[in-house]
PQR file with spaces between the fields and no chain letter, atoms N, CA, C, O and H, PARSE charges and radii, in Angstrom:
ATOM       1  N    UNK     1       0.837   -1.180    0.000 -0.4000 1.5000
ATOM       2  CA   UNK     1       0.000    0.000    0.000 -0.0000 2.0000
ATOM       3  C    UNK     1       0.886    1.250    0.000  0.5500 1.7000
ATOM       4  O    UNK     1       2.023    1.148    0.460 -0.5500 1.4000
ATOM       5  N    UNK     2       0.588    2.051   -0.329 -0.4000 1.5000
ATOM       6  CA   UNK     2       1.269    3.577   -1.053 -0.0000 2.0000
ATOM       7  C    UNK     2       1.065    4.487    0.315  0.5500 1.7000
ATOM       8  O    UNK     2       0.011    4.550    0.946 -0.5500 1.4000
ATOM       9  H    UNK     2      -0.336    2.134   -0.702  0.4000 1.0000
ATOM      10  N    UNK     3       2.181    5.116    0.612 -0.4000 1.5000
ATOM      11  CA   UNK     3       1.973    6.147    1.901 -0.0000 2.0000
ATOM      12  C    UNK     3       1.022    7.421    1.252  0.5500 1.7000
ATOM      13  O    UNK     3       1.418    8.084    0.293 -0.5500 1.4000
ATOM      14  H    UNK     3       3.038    5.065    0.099  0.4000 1.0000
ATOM      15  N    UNK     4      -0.303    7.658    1.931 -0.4000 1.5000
ATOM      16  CA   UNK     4      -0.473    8.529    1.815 -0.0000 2.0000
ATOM      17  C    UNK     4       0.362   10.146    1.678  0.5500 1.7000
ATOM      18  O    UNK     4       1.449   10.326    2.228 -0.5500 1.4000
ATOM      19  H    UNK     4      -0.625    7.119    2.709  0.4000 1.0000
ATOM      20  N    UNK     5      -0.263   11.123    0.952 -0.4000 1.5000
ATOM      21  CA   UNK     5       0.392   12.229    1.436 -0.0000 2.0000
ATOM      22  C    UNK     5       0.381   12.854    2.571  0.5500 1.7000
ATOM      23  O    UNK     5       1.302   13.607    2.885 -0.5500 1.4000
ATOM      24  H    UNK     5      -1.145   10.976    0.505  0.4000 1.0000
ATOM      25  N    UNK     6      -1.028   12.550    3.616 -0.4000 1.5000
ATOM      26  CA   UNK     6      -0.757   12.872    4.941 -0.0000 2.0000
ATOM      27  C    UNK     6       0.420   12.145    5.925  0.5500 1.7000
ATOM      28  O    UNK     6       1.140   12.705    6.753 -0.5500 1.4000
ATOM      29  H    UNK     6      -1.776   11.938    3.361  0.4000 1.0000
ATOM      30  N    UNK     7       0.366   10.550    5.514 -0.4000 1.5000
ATOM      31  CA   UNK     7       1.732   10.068    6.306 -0.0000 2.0000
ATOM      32  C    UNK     7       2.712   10.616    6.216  0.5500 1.7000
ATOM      33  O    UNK     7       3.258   11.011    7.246 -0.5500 1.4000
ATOM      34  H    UNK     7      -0.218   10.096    4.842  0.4000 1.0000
ATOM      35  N    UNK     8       3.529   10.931    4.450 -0.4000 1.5000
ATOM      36  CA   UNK     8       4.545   11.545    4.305 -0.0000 2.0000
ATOM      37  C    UNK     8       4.742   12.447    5.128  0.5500 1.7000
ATOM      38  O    UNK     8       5.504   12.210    6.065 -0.5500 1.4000
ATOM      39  H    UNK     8       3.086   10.610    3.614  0.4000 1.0000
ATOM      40  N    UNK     9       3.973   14.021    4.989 -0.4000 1.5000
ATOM      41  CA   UNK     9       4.076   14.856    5.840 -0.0000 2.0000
ATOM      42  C    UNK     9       4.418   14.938    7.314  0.5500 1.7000
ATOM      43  O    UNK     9       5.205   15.713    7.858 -0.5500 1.4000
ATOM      44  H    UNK     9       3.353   14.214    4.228  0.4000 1.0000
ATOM      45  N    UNK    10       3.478   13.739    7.994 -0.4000 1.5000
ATOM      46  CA   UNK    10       3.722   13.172    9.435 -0.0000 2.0000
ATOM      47  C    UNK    10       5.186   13.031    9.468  0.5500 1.7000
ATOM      48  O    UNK    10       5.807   13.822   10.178 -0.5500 1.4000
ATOM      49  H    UNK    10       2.839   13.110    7.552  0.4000 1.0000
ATOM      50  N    UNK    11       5.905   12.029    8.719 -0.4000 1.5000
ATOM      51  CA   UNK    11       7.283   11.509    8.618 -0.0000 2.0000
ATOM      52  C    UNK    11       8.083   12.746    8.504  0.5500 1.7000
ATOM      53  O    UNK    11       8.910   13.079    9.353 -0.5500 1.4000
ATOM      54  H    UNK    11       5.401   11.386    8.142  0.4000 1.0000
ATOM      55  N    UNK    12       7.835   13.372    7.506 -0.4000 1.5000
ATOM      56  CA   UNK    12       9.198   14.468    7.069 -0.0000 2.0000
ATOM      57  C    UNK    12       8.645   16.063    7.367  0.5500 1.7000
ATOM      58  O    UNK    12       9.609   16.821    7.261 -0.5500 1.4000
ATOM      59  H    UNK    12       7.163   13.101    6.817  0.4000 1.0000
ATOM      60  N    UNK    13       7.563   16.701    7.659 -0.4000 1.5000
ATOM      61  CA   UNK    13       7.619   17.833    8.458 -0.0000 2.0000
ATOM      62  C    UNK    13       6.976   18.498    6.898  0.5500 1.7000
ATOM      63  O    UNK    13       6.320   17.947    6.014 -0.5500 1.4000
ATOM      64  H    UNK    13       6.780   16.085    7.745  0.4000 1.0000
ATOM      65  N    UNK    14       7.490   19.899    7.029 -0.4000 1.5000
ATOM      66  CA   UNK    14       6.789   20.807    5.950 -0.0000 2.0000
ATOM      67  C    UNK    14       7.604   20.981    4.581  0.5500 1.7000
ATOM      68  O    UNK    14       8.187   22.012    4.246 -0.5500 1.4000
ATOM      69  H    UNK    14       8.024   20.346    7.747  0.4000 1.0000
ATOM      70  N    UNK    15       7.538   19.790    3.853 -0.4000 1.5000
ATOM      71  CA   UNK    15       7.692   19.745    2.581 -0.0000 2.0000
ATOM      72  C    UNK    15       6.268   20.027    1.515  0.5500 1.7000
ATOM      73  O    UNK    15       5.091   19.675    1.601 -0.5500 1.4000
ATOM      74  H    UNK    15       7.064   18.953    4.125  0.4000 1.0000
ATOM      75  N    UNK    16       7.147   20.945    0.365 -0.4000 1.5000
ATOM      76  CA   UNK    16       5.947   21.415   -0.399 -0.0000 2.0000
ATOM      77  C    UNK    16       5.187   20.452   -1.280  0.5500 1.7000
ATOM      78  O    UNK    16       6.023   19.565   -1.454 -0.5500 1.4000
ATOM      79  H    UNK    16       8.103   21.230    0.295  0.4000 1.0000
ATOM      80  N    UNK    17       4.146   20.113   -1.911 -0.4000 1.5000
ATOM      81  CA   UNK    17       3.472   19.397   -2.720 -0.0000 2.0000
ATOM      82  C    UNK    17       4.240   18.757   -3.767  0.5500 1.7000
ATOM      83  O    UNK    17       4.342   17.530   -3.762 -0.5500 1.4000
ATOM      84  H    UNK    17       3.467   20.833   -1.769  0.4000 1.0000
ATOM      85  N    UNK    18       4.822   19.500   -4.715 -0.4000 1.5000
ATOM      86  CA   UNK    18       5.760   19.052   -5.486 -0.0000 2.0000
ATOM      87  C    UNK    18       6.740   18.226   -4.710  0.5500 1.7000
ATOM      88  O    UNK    18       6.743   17.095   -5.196 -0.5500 1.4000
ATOM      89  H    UNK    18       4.739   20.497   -4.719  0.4000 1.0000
ATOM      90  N    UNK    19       7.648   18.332   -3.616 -0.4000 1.5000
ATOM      91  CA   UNK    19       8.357   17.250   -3.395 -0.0000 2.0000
ATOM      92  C    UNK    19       7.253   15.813   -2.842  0.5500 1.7000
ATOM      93  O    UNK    19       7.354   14.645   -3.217 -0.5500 1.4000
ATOM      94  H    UNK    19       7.645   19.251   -3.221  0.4000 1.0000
ATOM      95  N    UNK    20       6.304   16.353   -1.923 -0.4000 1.5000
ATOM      96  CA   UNK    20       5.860   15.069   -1.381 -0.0000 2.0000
ATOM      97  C    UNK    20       4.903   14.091   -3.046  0.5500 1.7000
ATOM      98  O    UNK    20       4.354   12.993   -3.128 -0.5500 1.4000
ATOM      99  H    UNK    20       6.222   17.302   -1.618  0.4000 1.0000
ATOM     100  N    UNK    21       5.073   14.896   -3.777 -0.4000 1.5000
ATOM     101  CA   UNK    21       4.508   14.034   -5.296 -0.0000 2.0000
ATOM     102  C    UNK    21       5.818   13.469   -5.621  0.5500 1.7000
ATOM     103  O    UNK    21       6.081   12.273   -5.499 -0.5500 1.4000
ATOM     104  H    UNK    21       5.519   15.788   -3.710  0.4000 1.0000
ATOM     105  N    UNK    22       6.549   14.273   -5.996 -0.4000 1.5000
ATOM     106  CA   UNK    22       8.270   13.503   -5.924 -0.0000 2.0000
ATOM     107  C    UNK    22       8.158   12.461   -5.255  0.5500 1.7000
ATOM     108  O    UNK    22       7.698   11.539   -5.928 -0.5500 1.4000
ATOM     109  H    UNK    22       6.335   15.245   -6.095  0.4000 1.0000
ATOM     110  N    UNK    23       8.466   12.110   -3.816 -0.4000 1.5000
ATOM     111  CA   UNK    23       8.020   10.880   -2.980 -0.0000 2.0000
ATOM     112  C    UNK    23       7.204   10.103   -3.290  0.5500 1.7000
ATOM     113  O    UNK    23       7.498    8.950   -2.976 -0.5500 1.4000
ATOM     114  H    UNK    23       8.840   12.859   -3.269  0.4000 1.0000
ATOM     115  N    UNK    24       6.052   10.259   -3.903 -0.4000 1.5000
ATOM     116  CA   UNK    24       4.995    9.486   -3.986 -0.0000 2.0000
ATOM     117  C    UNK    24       5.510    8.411   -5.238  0.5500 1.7000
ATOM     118  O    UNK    24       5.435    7.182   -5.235 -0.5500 1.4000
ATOM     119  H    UNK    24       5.813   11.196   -4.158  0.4000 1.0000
ATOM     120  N    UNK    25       6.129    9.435   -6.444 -0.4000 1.5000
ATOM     121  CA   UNK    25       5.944    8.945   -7.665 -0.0000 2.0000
ATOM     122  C    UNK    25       7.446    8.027   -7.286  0.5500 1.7000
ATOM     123  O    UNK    25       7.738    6.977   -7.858 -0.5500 1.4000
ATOM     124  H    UNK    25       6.190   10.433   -6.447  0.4000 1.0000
ATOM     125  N    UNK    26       8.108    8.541   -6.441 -0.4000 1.5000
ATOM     126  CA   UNK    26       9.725    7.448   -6.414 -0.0000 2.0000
ATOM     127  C    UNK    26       8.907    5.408   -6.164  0.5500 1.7000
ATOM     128  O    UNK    26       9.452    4.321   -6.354 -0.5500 1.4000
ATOM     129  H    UNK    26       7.871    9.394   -5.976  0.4000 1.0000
ATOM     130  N    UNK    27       7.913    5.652   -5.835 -0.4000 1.5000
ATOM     131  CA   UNK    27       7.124    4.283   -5.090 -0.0000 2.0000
ATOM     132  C    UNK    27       7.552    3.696   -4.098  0.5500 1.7000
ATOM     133  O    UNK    27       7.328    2.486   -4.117 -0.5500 1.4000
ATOM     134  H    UNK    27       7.470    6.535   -5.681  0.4000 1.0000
ATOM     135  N    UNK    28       8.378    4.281   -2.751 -0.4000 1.5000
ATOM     136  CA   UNK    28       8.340    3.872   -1.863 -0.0000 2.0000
ATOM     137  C    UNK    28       7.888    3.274   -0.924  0.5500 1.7000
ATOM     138  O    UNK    28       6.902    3.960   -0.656 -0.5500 1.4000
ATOM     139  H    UNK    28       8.561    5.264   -2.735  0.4000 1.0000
ATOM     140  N    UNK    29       7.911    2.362   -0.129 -0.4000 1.5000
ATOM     141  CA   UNK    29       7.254    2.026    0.927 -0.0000 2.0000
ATOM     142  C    UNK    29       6.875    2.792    2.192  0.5500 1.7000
ATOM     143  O    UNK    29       7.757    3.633    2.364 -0.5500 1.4000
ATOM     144  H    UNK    29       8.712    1.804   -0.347  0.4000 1.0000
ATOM     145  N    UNK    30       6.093    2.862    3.005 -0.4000 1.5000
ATOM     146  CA   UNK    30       5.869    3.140    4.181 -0.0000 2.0000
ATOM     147  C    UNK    30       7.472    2.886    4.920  0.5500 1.7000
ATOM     148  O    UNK    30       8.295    3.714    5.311 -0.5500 1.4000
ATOM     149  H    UNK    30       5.377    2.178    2.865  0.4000 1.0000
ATOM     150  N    UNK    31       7.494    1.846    4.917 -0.4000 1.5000
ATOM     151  CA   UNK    31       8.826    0.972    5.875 -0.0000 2.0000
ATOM     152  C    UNK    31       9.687    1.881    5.144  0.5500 1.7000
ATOM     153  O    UNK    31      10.241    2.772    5.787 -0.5500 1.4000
ATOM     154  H    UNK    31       6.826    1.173    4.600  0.4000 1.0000
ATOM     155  N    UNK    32       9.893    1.783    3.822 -0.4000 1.5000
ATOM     156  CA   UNK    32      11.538    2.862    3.513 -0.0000 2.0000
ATOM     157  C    UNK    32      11.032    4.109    4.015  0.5500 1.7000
ATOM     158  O    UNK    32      12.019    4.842    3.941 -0.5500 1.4000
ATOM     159  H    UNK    32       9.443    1.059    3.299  0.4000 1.0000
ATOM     160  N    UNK    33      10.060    4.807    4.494 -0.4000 1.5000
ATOM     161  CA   UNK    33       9.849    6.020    4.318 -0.0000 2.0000
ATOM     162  C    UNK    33      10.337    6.186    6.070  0.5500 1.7000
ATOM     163  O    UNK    33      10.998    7.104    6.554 -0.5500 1.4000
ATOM     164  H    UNK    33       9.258    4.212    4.554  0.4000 1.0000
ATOM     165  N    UNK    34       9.847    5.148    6.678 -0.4000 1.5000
ATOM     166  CA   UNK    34       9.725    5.723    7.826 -0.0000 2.0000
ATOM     167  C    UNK    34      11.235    4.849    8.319  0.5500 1.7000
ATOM     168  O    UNK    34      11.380    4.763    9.539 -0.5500 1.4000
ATOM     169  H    UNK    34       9.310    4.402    6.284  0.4000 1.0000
ATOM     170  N    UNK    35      12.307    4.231    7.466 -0.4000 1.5000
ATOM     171  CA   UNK    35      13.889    4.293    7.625 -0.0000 2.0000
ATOM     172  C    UNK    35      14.524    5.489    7.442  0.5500 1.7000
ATOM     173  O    UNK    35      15.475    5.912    8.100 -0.5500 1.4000
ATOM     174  H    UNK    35      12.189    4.301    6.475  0.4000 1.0000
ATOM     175  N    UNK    36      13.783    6.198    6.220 -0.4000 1.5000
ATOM     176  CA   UNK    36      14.710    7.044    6.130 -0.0000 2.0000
ATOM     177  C    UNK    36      14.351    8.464    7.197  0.5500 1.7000
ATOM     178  O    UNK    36      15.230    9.233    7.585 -0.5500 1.4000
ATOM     179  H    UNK    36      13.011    5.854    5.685  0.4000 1.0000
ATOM     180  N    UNK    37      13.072    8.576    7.501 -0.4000 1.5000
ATOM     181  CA   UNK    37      12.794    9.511    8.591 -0.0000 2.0000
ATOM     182  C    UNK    37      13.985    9.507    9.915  0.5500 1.7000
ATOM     183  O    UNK    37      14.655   10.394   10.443 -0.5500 1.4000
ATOM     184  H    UNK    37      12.358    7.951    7.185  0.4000 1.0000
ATOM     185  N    UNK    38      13.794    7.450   10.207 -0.4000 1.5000
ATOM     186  CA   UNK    38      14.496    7.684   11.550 -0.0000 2.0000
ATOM     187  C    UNK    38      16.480    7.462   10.952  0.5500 1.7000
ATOM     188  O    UNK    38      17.398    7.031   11.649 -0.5500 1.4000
ATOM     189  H    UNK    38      13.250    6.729    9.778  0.4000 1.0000
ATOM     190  N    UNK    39      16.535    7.836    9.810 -0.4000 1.5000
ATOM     191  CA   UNK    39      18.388    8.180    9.632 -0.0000 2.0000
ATOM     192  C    UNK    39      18.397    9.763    9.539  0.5500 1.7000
ATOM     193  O    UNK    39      19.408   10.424    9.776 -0.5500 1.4000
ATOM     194  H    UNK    39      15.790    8.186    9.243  0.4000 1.0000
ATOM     195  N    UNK    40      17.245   10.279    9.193 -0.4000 1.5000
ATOM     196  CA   UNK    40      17.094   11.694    9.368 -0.0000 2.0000
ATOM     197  C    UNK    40      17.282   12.077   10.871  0.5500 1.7000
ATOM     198  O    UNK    40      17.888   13.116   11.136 -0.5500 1.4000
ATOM     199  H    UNK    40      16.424    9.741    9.001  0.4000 1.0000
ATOM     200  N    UNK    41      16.911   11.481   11.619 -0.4000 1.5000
ATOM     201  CA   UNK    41      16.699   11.776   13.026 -0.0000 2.0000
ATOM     202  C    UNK    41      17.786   11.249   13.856  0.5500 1.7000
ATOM     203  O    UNK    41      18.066   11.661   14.982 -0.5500 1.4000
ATOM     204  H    UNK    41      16.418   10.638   11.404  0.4000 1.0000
ATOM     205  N    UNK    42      18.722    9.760   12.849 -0.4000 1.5000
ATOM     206  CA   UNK    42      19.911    9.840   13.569 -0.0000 2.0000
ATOM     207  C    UNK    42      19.471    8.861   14.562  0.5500 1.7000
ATOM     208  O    UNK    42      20.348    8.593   15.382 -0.5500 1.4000
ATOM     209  H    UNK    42      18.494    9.426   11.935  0.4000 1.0000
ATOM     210  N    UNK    43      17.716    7.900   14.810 -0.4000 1.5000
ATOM     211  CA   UNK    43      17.321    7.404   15.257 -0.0000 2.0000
ATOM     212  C    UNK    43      17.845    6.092   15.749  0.5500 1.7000
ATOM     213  O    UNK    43      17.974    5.755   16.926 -0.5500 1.4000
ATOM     214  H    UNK    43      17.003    8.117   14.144  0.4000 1.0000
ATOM     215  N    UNK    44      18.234    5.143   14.277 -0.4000 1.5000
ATOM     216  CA   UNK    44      18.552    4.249   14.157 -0.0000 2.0000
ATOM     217  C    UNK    44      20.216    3.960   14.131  0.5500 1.7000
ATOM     218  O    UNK    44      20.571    3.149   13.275 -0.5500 1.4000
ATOM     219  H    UNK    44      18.129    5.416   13.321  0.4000 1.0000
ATOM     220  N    UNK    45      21.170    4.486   14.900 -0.4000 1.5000
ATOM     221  CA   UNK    45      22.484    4.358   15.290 -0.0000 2.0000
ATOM     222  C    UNK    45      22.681    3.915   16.375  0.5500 1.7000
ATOM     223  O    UNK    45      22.401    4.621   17.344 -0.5500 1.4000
ATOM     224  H    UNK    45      20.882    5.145   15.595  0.4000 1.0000
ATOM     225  N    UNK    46      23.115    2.871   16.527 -0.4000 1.5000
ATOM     226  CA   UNK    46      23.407    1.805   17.613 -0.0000 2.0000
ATOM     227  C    UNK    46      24.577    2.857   18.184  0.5500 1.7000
ATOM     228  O    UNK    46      25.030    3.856   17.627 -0.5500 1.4000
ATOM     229  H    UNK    46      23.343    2.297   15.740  0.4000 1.0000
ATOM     230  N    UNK    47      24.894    2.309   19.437 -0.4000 1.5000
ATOM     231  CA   UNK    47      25.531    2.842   20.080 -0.0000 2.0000
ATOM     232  C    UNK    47      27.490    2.370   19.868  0.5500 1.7000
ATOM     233  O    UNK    47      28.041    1.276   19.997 -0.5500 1.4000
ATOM     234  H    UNK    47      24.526    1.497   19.890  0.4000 1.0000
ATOM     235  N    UNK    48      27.954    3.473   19.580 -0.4000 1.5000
ATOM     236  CA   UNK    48      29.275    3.278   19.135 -0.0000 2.0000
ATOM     237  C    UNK    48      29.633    2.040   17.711  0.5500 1.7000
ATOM     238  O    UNK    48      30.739    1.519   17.568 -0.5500 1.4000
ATOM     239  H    UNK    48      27.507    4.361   19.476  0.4000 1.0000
ATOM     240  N    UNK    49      28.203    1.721   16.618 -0.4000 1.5000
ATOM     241  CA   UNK    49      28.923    1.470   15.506 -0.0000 2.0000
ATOM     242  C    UNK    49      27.776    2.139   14.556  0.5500 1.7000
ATOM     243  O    UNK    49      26.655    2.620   14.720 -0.5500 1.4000
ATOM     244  H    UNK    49      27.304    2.144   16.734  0.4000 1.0000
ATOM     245  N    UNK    50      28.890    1.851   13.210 -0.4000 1.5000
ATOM     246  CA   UNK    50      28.087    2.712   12.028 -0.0000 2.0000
ATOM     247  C    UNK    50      26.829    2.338   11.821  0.5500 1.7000
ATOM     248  O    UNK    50      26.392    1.217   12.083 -0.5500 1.4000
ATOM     249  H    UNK    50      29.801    1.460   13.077  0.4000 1.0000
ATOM     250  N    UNK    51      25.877    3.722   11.102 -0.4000 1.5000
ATOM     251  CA   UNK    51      24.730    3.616   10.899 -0.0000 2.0000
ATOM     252  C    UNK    51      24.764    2.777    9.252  0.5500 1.7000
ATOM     253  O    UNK    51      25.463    3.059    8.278 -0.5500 1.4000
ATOM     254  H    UNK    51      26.232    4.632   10.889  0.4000 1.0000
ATOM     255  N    UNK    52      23.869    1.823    9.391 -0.4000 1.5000
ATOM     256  CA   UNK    52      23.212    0.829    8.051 -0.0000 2.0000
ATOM     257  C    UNK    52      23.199    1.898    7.304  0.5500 1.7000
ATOM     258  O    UNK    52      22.667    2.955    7.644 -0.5500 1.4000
ATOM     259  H    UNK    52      23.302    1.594   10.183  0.4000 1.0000
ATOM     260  N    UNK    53      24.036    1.616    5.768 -0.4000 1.5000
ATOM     261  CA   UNK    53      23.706    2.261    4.705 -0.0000 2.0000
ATOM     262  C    UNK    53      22.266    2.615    3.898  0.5500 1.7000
ATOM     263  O    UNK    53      21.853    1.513    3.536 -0.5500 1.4000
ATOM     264  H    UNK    53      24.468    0.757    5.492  0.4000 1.0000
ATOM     265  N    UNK    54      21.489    3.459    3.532 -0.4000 1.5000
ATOM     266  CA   UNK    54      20.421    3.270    3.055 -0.0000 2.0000
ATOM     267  C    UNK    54      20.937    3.387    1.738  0.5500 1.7000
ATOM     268  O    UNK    54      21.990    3.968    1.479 -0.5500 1.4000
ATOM     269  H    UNK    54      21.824    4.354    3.826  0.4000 1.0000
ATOM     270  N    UNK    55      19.855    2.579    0.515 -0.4000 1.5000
ATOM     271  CA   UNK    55      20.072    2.631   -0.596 -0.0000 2.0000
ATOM     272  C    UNK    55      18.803    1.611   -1.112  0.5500 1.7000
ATOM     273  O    UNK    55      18.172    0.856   -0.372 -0.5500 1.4000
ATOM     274  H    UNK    55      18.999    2.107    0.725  0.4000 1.0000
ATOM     275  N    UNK    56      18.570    1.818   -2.796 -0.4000 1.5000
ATOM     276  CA   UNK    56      17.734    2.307   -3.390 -0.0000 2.0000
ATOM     277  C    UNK    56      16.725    3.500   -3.195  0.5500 1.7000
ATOM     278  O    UNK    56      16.979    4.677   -2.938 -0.5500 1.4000
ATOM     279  H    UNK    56      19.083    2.431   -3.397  0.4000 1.0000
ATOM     280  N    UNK    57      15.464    2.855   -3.392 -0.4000 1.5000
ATOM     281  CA   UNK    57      14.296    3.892   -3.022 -0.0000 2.0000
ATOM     282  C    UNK    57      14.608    4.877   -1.520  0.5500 1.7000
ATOM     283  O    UNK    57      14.543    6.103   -1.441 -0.5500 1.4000
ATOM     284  H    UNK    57      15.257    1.899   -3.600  0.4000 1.0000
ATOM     285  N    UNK    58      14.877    4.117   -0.666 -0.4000 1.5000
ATOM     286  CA   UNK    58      15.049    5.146    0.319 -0.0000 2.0000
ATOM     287  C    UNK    58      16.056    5.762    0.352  0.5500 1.7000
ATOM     288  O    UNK    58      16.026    6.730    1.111 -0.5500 1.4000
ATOM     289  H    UNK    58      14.929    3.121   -0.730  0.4000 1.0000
ATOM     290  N    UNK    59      17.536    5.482   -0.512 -0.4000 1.5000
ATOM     291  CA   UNK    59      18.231    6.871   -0.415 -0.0000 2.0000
ATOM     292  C    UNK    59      17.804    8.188   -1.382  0.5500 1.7000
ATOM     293  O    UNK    59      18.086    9.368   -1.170 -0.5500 1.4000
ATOM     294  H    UNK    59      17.561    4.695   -1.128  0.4000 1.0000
ATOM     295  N    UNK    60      17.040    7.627   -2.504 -0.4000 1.5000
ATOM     296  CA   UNK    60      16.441    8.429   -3.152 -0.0000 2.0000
ATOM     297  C    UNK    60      15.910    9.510   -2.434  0.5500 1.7000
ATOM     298  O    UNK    60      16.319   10.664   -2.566 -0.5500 1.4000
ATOM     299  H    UNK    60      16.810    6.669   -2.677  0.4000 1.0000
ATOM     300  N    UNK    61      14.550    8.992   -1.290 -0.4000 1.5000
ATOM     301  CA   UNK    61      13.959   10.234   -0.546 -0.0000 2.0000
ATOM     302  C    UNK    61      15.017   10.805    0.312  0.5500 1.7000
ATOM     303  O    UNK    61      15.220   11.998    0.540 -0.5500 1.4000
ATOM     304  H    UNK    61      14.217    8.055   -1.183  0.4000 1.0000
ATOM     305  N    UNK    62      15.511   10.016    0.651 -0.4000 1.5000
ATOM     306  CA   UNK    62      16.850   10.635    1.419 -0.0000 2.0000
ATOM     307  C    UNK    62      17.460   11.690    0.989  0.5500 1.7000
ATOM     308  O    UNK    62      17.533   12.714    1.669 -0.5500 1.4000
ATOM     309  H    UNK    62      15.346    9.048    0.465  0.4000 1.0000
ATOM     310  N    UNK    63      18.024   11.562   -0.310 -0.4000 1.5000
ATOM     311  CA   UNK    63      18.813   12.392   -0.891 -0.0000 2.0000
ATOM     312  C    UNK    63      17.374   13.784   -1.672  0.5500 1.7000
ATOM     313  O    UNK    63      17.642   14.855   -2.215 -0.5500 1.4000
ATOM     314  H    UNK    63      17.965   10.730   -0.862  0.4000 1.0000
ATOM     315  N    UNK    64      16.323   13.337   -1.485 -0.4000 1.5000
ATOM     316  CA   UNK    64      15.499   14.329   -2.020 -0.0000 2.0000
ATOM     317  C    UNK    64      15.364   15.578   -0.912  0.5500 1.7000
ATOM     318  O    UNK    64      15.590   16.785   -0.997 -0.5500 1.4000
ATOM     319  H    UNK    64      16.104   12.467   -1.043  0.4000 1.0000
ATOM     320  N    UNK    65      14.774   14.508    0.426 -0.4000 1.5000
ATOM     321  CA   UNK    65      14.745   15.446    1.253 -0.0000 2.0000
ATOM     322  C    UNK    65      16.249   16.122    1.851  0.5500 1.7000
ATOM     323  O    UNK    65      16.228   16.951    2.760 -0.5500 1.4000
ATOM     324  H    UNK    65      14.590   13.527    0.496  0.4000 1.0000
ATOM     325  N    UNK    66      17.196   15.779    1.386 -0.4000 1.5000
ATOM     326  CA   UNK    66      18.394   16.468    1.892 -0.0000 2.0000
ATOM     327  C    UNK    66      18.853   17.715    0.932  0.5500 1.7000
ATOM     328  O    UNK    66      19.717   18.514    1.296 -0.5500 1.4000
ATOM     329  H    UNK    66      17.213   15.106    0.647  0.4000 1.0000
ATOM     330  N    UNK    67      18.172   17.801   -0.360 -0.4000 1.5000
ATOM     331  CA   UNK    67      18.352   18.715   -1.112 -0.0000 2.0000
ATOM     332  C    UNK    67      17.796   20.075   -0.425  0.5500 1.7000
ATOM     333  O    UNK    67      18.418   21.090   -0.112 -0.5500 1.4000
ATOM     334  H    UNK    67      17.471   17.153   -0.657  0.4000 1.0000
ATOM     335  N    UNK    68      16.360   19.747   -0.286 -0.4000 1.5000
ATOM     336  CA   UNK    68      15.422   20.543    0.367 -0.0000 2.0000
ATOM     337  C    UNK    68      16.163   21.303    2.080  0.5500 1.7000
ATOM     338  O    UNK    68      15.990   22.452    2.489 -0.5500 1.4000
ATOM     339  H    UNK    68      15.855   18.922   -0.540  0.4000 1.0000
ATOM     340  N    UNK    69      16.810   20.401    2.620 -0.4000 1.5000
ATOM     341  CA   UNK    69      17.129   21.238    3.686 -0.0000 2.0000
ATOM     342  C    UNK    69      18.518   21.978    3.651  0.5500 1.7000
ATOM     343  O    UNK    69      19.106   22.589    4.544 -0.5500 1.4000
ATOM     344  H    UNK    69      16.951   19.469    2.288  0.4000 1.0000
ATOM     345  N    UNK    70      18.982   21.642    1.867 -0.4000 1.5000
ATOM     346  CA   UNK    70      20.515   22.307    1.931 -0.0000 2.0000
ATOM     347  C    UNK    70      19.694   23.773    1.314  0.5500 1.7000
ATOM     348  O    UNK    70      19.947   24.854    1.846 -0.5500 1.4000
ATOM     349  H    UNK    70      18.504   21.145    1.142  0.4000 1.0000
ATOM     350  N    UNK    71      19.089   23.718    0.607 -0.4000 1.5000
ATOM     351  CA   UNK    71      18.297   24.860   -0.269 -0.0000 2.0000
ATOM     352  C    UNK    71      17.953   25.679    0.871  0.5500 1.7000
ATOM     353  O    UNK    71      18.412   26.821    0.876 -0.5500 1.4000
ATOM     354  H    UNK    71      18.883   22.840    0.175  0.4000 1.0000
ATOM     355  N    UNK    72      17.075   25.230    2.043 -0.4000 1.5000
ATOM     356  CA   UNK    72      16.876   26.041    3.314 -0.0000 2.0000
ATOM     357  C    UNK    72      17.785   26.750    4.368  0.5500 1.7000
ATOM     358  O    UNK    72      17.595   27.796    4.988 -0.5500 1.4000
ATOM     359  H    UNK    72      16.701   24.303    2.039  0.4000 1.0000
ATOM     360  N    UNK    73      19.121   25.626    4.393 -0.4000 1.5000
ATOM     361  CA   UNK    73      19.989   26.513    4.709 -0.0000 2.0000
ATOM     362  C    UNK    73      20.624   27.397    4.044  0.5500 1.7000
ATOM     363  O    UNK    73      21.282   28.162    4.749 -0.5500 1.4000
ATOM     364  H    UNK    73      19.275   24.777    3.889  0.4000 1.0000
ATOM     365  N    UNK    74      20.667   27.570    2.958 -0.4000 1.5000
ATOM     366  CA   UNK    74      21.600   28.934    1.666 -0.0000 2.0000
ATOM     367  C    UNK    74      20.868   29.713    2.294  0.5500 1.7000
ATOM     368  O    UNK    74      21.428   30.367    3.174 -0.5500 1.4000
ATOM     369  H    UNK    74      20.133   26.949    2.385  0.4000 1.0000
ATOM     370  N    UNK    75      19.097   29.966    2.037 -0.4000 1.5000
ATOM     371  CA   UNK    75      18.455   30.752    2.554 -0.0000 2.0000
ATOM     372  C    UNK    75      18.646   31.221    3.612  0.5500 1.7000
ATOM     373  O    UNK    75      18.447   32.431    3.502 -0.5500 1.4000
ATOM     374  H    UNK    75      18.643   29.435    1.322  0.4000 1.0000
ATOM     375  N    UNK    76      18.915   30.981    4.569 -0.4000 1.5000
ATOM     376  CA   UNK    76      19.284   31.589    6.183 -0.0000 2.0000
ATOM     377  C    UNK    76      20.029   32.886    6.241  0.5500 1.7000
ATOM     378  O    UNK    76      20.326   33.380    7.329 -0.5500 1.4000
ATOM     379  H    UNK    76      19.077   29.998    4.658  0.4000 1.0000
């Protein structure tokens, strides 16, 4: 089943329409969506070893939503 656009939002905060359609159309899972939330958050790092690489679909949003918060910081 396809994450809604309200889940997305839940997961990643105030991204605009165009990216959360971006997300939608990459066809991610719920489960990748809500991996890559908690590597956003730094969630999922065991204590004193490296964090699991993400890759395919979820480094995709990964790397989507990381565009978005480099674009926000220039702005500052």
């Amino acid at each position: 089943m396809k994450p809604t656009y309200d889940e997305i939002k839940r997961l990643f905060g105030d991204l605009n329409d165009h990216m959360i359609a971006e997300i939608e159309a990459g066809g991610a899972t719920m489960s990748e969506l809500q991996e890559v939330a908690a590597y956003l958050a730094q969630e999922n790092e065991p204590m004193g070893e490296p964090r699991p690489q993400l890759a395919g679909r979820s480094l995709a949003v990964f790397e989507l939503v990381r565009r978005l918060d480099a674009r926000w910081e220039e702005d500052r």
